[in-house]
C-alpha positions in Angstrom: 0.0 0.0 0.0 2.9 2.4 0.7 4.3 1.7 -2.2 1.0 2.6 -3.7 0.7 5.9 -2.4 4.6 6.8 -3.0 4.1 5.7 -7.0 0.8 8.0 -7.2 2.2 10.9 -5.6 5.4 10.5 -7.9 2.7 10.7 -10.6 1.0 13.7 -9.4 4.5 15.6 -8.7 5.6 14.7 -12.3 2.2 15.6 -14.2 2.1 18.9 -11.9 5.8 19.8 -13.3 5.0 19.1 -16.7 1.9 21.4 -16.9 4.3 24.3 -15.2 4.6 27.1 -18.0 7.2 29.6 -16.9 6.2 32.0 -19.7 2.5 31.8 -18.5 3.9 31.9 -14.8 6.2 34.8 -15.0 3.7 37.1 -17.0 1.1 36.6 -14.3 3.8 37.9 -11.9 4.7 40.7 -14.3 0.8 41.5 -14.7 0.3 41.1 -10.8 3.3 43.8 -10.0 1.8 46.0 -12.8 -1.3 46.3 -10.6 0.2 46.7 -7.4 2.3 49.6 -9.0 -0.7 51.2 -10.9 -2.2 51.5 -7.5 0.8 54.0 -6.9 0.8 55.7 -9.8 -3.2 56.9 -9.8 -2.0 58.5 -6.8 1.4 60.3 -7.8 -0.7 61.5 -11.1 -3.6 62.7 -9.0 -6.2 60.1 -10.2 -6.7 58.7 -6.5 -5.9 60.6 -3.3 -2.7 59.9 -1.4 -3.7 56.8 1.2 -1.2 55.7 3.4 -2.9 52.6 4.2 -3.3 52.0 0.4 0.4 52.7 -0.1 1.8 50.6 2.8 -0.7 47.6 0.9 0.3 48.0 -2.6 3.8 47.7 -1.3 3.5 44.9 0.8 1.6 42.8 -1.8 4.2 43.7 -4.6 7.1 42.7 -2.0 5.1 39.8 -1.1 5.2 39.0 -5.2 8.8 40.3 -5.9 10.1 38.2 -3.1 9.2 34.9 -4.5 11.0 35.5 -7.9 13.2 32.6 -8.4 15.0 33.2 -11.3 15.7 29.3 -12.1 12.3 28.5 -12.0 10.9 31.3 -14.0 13.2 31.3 -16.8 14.5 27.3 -17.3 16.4 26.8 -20.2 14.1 26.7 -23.5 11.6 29.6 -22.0 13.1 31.7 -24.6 10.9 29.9 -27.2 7.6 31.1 -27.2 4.8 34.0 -26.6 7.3 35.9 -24.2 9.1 39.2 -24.4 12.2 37.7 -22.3 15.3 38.5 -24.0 17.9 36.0 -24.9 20.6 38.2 -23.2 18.4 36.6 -19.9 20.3 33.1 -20.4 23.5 34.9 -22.1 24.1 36.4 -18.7 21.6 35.0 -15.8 24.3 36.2 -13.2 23.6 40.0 -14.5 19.9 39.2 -14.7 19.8 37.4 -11.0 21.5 40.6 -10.0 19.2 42.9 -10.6 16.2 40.5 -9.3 18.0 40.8 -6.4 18.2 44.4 -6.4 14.7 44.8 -7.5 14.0 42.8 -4.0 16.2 45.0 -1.9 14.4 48.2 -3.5 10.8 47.0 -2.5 12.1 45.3 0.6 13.1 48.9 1.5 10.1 50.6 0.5 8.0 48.3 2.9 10.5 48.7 5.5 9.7 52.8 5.3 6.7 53.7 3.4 6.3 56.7 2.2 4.2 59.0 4.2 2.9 61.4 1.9 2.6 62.2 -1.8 5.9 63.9 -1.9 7.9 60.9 -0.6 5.6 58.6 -2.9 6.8 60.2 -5.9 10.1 59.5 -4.7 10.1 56.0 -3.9 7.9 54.8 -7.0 10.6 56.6 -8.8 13.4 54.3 -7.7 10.8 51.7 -8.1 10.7 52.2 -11.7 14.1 53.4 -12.2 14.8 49.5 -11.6 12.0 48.1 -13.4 12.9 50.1 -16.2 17.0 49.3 -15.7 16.2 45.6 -15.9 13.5 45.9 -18.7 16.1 47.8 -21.2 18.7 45.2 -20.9 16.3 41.8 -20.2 13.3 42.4 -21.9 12.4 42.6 -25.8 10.4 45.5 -26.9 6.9 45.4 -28.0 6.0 46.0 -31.3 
């Protein structure tokens, strides 16, 4: 019987990991960020007023999502083939690339660590905030056409 169980859950494990699409997965985390960062931005452009509570929860939930990049797992050898805007220079240089992941997570680790209190500061910190999306998107990421 244990053997049983142990041979199903084998099969479960491997049909789970072959239904995994890192393309699929890592847009959804792309999409999810977008969200928590439009939150910010209605704000600094005046769409929404400035909510602290709002703030410290957009940050938290992208933190929370930027925190769980793993770099291996989301870009596997062979996820360059495909519906994806991941640039080959990803797997010509994943050491450069797992860099700025990691300094993407430092940058929002920071900005949960001290939220910005008003409008003033917000503007400020979704600035570095996008400085590094924008960094990491001009060297890793393919341009739409």
């Amino acid at each position: 019987m244990r053997k049983l169980v142990l041979a199903i859950s084998a099969l479960a494990l491997a049909g789970t990991a072959a239904l995994a699409d890192p393309i699929a997965d890592r847009r959804a985390v792309m999409k999810e960020n977008g969200k928590h960062v439009g939150v910010l931005v209605k704000m600094v452009e005046g769409e929404a007023p400035f909510d602290a509570a709002a703030v410290l929860a957009a940050l938290t939930a992208l933190n929370d999502n930027v925190q769980k990049i793993d770099v291996a797992a989301s870009f596997p050898a062979g996820s360059d083939k495909g519906d994806t805007f991941a640039s080959p220079k990803i797997w010509e240089d994943m050491a450069g690339f797992q860099a700025m992941v990691d300094k993407f997570k430092v940058v929002t680790a920071a900005a949960v660590a001290a939220p910005a209190p008003d409008l003033e500061a917000l503007k400020q910190q979704l600035g570095t905030i996008g400085h590094t999306c924008a960094e990491c998107h001009e060297t890793f990421r393919l341009k739409k056409e």
